[in-house]
C-alpha positions as CSV (number, residue, x, y, z in Angstrom):
1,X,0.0,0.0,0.0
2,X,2.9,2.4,0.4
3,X,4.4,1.9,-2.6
4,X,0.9,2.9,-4.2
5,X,0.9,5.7,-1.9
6,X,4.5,6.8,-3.6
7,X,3.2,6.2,-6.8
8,X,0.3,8.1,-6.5
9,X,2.9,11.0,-5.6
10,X,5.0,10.7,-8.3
11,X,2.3,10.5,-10.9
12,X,0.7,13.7,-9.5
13,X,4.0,15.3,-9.4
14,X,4.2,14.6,-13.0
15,X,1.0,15.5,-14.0
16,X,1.3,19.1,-13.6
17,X,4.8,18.9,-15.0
18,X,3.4,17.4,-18.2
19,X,0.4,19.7,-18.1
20,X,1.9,23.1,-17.9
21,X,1.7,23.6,-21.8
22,X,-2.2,22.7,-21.6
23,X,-3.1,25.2,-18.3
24,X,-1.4,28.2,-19.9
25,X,-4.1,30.1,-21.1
26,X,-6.3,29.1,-17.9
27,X,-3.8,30.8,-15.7
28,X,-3.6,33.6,-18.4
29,X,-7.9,33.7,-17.0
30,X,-6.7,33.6,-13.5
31,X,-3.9,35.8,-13.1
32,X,-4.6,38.4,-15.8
33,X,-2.4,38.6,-17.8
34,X,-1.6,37.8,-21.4
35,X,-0.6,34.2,-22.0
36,X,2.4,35.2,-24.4
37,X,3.9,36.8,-21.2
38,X,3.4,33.5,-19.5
39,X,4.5,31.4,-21.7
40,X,7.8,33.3,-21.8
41,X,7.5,32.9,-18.1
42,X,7.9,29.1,-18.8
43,X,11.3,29.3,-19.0
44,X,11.8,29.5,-15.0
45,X,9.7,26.1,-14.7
46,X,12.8,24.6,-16.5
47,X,15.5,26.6,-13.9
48,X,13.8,25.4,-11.0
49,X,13.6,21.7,-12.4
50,X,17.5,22.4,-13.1
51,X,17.9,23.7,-9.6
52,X,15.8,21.0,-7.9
53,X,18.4,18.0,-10.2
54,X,21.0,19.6,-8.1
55,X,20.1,20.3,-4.9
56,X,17.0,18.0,-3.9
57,X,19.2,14.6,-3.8
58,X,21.4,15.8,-0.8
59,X,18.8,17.1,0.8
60,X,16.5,13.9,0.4
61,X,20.0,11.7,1.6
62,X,20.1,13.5,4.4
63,X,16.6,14.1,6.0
64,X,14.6,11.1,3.9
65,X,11.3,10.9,1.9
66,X,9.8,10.1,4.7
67,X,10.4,14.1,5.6
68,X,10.4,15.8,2.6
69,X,8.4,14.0,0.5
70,X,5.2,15.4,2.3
71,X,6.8,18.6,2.0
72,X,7.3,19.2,-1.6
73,X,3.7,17.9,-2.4
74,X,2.3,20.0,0.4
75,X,4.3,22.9,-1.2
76,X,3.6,22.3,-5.0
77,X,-0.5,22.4,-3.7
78,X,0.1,25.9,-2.1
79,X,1.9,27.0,-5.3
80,X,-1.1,25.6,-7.7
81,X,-3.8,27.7,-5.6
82,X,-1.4,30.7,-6.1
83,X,-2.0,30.2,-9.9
84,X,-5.6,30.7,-10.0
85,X,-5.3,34.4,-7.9
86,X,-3.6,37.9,-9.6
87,X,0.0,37.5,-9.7
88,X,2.8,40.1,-11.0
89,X,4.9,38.7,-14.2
90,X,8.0,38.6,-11.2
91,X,5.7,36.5,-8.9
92,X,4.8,34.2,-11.0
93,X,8.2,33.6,-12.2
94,X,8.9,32.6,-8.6
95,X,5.9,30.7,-8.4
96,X,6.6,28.8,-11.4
97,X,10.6,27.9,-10.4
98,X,9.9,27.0,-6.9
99,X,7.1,24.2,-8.2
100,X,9.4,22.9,-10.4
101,X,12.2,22.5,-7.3
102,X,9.3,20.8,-5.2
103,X,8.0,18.4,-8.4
104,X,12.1,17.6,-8.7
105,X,12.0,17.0,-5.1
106,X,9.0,14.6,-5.4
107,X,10.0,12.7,-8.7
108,X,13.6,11.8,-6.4
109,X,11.8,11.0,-3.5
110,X,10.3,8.5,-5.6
111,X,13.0,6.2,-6.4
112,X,14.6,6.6,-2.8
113,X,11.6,5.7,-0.9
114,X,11.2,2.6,-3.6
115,X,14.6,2.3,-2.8
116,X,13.5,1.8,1.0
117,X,10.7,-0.3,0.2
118,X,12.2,-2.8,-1.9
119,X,15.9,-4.6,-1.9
120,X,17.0,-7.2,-4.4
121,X,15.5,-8.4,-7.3
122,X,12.4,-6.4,-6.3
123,X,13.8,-3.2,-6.5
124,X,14.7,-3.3,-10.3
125,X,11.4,-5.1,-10.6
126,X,9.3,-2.1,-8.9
127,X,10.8,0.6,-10.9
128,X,10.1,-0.8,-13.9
129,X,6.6,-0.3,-12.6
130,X,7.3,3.7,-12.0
131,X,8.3,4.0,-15.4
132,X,5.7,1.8,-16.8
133,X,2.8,3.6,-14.9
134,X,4.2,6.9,-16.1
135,X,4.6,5.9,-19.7
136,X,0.9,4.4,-20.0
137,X,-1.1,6.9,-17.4
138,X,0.8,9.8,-18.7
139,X,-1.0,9.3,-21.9
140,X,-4.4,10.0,-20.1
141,X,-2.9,13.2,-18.2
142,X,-3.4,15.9,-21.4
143,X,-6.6,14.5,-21.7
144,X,-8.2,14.2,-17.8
145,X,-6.5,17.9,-17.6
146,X,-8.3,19.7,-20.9
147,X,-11.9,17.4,-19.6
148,X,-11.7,18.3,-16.3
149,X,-11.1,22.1,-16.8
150,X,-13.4,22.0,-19.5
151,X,-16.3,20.5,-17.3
152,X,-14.8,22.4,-14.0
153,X,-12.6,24.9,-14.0
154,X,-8.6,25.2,-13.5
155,X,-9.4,26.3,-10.0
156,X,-11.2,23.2,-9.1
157,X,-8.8,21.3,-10.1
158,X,-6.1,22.6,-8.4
159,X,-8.3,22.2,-5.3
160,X,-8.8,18.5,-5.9
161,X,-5.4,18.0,-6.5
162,X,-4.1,19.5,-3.3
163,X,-6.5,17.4,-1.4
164,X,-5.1,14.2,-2.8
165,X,-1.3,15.3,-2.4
166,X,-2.8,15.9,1.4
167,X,-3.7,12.6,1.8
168,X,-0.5,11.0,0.2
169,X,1.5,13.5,2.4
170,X,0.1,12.2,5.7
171,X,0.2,8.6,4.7
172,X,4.0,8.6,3.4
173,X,4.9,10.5,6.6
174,X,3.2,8.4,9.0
175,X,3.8,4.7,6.7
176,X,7.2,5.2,4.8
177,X,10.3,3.4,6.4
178,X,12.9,6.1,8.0
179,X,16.1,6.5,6.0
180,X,19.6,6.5,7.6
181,X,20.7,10.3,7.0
182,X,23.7,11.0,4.8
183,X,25.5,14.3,5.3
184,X,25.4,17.0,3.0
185,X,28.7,16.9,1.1
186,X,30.2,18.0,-2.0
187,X,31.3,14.8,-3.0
188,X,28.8,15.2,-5.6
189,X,30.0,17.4,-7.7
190,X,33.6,15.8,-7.7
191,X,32.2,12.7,-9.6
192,X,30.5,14.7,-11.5
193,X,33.7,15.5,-13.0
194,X,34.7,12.1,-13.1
195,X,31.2,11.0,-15.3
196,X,31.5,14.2,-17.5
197,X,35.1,12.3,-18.8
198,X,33.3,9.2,-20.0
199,X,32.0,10.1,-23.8
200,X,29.5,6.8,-22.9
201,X,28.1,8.8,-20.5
202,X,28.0,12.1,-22.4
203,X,26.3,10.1,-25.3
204,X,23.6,8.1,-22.8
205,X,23.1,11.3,-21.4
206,X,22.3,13.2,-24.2
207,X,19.6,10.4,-25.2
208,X,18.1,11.2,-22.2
209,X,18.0,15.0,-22.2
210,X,16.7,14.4,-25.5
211,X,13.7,12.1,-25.0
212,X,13.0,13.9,-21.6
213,X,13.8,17.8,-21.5
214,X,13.4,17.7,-25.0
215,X,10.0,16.6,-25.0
216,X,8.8,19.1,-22.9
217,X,10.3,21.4,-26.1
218,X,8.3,19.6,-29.0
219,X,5.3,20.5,-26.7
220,X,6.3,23.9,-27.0
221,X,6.5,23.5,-30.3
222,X,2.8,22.6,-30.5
223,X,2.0,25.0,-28.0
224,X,2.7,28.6,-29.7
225,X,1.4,26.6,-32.9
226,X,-2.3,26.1,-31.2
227,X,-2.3,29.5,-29.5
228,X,-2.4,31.2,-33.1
229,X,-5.6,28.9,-33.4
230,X,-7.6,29.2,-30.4
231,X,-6.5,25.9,-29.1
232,X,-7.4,23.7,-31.9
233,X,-7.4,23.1,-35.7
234,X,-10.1,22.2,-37.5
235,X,-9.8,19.4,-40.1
236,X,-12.9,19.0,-42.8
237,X,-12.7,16.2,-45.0
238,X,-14.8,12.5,-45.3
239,X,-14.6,12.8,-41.2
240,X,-14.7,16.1,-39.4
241,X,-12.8,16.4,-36.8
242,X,-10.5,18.5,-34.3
243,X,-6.9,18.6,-33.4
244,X,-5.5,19.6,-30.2
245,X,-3.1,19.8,-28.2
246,X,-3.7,17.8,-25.8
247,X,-5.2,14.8,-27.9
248,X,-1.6,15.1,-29.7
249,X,0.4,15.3,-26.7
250,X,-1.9,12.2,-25.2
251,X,-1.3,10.2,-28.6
252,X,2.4,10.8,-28.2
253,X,2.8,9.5,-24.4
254,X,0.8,6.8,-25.8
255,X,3.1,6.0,-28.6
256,X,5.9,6.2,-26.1
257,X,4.4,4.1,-23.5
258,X,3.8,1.2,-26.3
259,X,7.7,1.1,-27.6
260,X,8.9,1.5,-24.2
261,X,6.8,-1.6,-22.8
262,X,7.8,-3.8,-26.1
263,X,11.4,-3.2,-25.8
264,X,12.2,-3.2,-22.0
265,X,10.8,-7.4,-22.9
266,X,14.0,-7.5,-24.7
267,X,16.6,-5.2,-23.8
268,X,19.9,-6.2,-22.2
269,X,23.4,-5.2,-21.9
270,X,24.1,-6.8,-25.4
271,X,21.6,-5.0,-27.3
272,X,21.7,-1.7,-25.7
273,X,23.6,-0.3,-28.3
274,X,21.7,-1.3,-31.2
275,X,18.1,-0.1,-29.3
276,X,19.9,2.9,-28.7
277,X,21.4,3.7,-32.7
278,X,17.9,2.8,-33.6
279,X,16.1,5.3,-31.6
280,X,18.2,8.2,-32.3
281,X,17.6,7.6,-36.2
282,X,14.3,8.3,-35.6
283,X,14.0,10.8,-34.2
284,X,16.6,12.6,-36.2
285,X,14.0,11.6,-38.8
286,X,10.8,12.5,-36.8
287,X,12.7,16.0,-35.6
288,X,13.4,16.8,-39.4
289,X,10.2,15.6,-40.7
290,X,9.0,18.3,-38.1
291,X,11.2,20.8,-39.7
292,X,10.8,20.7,-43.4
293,X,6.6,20.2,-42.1
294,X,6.7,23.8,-40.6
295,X,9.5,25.6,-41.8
296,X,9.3,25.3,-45.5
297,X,5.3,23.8,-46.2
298,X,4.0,25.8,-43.0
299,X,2.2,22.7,-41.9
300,X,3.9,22.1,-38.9
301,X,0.5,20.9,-37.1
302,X,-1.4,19.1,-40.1
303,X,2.0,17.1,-41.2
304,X,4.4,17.5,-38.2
305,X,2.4,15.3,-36.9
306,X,3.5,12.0,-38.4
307,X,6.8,13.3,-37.4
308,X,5.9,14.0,-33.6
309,X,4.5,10.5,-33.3
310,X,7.8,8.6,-35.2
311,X,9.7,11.0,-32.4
312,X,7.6,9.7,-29.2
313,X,7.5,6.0,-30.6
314,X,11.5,6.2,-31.0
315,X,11.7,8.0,-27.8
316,X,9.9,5.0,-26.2
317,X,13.0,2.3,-27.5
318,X,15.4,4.9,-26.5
319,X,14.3,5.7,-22.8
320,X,14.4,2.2,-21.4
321,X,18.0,1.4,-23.8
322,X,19.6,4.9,-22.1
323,X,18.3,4.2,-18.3
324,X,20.1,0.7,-18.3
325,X,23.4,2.1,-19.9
326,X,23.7,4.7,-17.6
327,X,22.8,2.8,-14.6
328,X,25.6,0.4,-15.6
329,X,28.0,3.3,-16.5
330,X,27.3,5.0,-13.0
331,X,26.7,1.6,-10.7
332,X,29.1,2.7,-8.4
333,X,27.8,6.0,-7.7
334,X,24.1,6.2,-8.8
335,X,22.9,9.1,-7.2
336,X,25.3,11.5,-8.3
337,X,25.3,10.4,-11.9
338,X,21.0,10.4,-11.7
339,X,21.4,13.8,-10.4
340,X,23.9,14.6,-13.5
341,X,21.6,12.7,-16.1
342,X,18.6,15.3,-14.2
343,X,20.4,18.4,-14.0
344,X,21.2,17.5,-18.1
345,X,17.5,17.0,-18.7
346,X,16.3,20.5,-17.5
347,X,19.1,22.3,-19.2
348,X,17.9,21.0,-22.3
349,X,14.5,21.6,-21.5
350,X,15.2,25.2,-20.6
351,X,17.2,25.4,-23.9
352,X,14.1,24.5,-25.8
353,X,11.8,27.3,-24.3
354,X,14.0,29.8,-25.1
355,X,14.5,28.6,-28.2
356,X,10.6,28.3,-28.7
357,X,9.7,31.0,-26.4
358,X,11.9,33.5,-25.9
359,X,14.2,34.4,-29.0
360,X,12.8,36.7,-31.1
361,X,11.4,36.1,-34.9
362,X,9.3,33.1,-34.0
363,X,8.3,30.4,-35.1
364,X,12.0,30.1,-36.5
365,X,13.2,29.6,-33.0
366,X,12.0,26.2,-32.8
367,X,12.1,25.5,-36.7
368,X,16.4,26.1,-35.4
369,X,15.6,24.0,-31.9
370,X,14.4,21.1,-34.3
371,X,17.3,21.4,-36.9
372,X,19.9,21.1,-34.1
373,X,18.1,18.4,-32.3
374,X,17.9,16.3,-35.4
375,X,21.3,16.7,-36.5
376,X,22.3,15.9,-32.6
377,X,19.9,12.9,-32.6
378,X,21.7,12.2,-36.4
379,X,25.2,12.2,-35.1
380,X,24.2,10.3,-31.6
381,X,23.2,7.4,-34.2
382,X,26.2,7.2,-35.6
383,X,27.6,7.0,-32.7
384,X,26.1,4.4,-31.5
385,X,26.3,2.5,-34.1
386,X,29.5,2.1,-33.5
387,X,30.0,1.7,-29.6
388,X,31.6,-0.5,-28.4
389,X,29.8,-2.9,-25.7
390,X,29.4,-0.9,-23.1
């Protein structure tokens, strides 16, 4: 029951991390003000996730889930029912990068209260269920968000969720196993330097910032795309029907979620490399297909699509293929590389909202973000496809 209770935090830790994209222009109702100011305001969700990689593990060592975890989720409530009141462009800045320290906080509590739970064979076992629970319910998340503010409103749903991270705060705080406190060192950061040596690791960890941070990016993408439409496109042909972007975004986890489940069946040590050279061709495909889509037929949304999808169902080999490379790169020190591999995923997440966001002359900004991630992903392939066994 206390794993479910440490699921049930991590998935709604998640959730509002996957659903920022989709509740823009409901705060934009809330707060009053304009939602291209917000979404340029985005940009500090990815600092805080990059501050949270860094600092959060220490601090979880040393004072335990048991502790924090109640914490963060307590905290990332208050800072959802600040969201649906007035805020100043600066406020919500600060809003936005401290939820995104707290959701780090709760996603590494995660795996070190599973880690507390379960020893052995078990523990590999259970987080394969983490991942797989996030891959297929993360799928659903666009979609429960866009029905249940459609039906409710934001503010409803920000209520509901605080309740439930109330509940799974008291029960992991009064259920969840103490853990032996480790001091706060910088010990850390010296191994960093040690991991940051290893072109394996460089490689596996640019997989990751790509299928992860990088995500968040194409959703971006999508994002400023839909805005210029009032949230949907309308498609007229033998079927009439709408696009949005939350029914993409849910398609995509789903795509992810199916590849991901397929290949974890059959992926081991001598593999790995081949799963890995496979998924980065395509989604140097899917990124470019995305590209030539918007930049030169101005179709991102109508035939980026096809590209989007091929990314998320590429992403989905490549996500399970990186996580066991680096956990065998880093065995001997897996929570500073994990910290690394996170710190690596928000920089690249906060590099694609500014490219998307922020620069000047859009859309090209993200027309350039998906050029250089597709020749990245384009020479990560042919990397791999030569690696040696790693």
């Amino acid at each position: 029951m206390t794993f479910a209770f440490l699921l049930g935090g991590f998935l709604i830790s998640k959730f509002w991390q996957d659903t920022l994209m989709l509740s823009i222009p409901s705060i934009a109702t809330y707060i009053g003000m304009p939602a291209a100011i917000i979404r340029q305001s985005v940009v500090f969700s990815g600092i805080g996730l990059t501050l949270g990689a860094m600092i959060v593990g220490p601090i979880n060592d040393r004072f335990g889930p048991k502790k924090t975890f109640p914490v963060y989720l307590v905290l990332i409530s208050i800072l959802n029912i600040f969201l649906t009141y007035n805020l100043s462009v600066n406020l919500l800045r600060v809003v936005l990068l401290l939820r995104s320290v707290c959701l780090a906080g709760s996603i590494n509590n995660t795996y070190v209260g599973t880690s507390l739970l379960y020893k052995g064979d078990q523990l590999p076992r259970m987080t394969s269920v983490l991942y797989m629970a996030l891959f297929g319910l993360s799928a659903l998340f666009p979609i429960a968000f866009s029905l249940i503010v459609k039906n409710y409103s934001f503010q409803v749903l920000s209520i509901i969720s605080s309740i439930i991270c109330l509940i799974i705060s008291y029960y992991i705080f009064a259920h969840l196993p103490n853990k032996e406190p480790i001091p706060i060192n910088f010990q850390t950061f010296k191994k960093w330097k040690n991991f940051l040596k290893d072109f394996k690791f460089i490689a596996c960890s640019a997989v990751s910032m790509i299928c992860i941070g990088g995500f968040y990016g194409f959703i971006a993408i999508y994002a400023a795309q839909f805005s210029k439409l009032n949230g949907k496109l309308t498609v007229n042909g033998m079927f009439k029907f709408a696009i949005t972007l939350a029914l993409i975004q849910g398609i995509g986890r789903f795509c992810t979620f199916i590849t991901a489940t397929m290949c974890s069946v059959k992926l081991n040590l001598g593999n790995v490399g081949k799963y890995l050279s496979l998924s980065m061709l395509g989604i140097a495909i899917g990124m470019f297909w995305m590209f030539i889509s918007g930049m030169v037929f101005d179709k991102l949304i109508l035939f980026g699509i096809f590209g989007f999808f091929l990314t998320c169902l590429a992403s989905g080999i490549a996500q399970p293929a990186t996580k066991l490379a680096l956990l065998t790169i880093f065995k001997d020190s897996p929570g500073s590389g994990q910290s690394l591999v996170g710190t690596g995923n928000s920089v690249y997440e906060v590099i694609a909202i500014l490219f998307v966001f922020n620069i000047p002359y859009q859309p090209l900004g993200g027309y350039l973000y998906l050029l250089l991630t597709s020749v990245v992903t384009f020479y990560l392939f042919l990397y791999f496809r030569k690696m040696e066994k790693i």
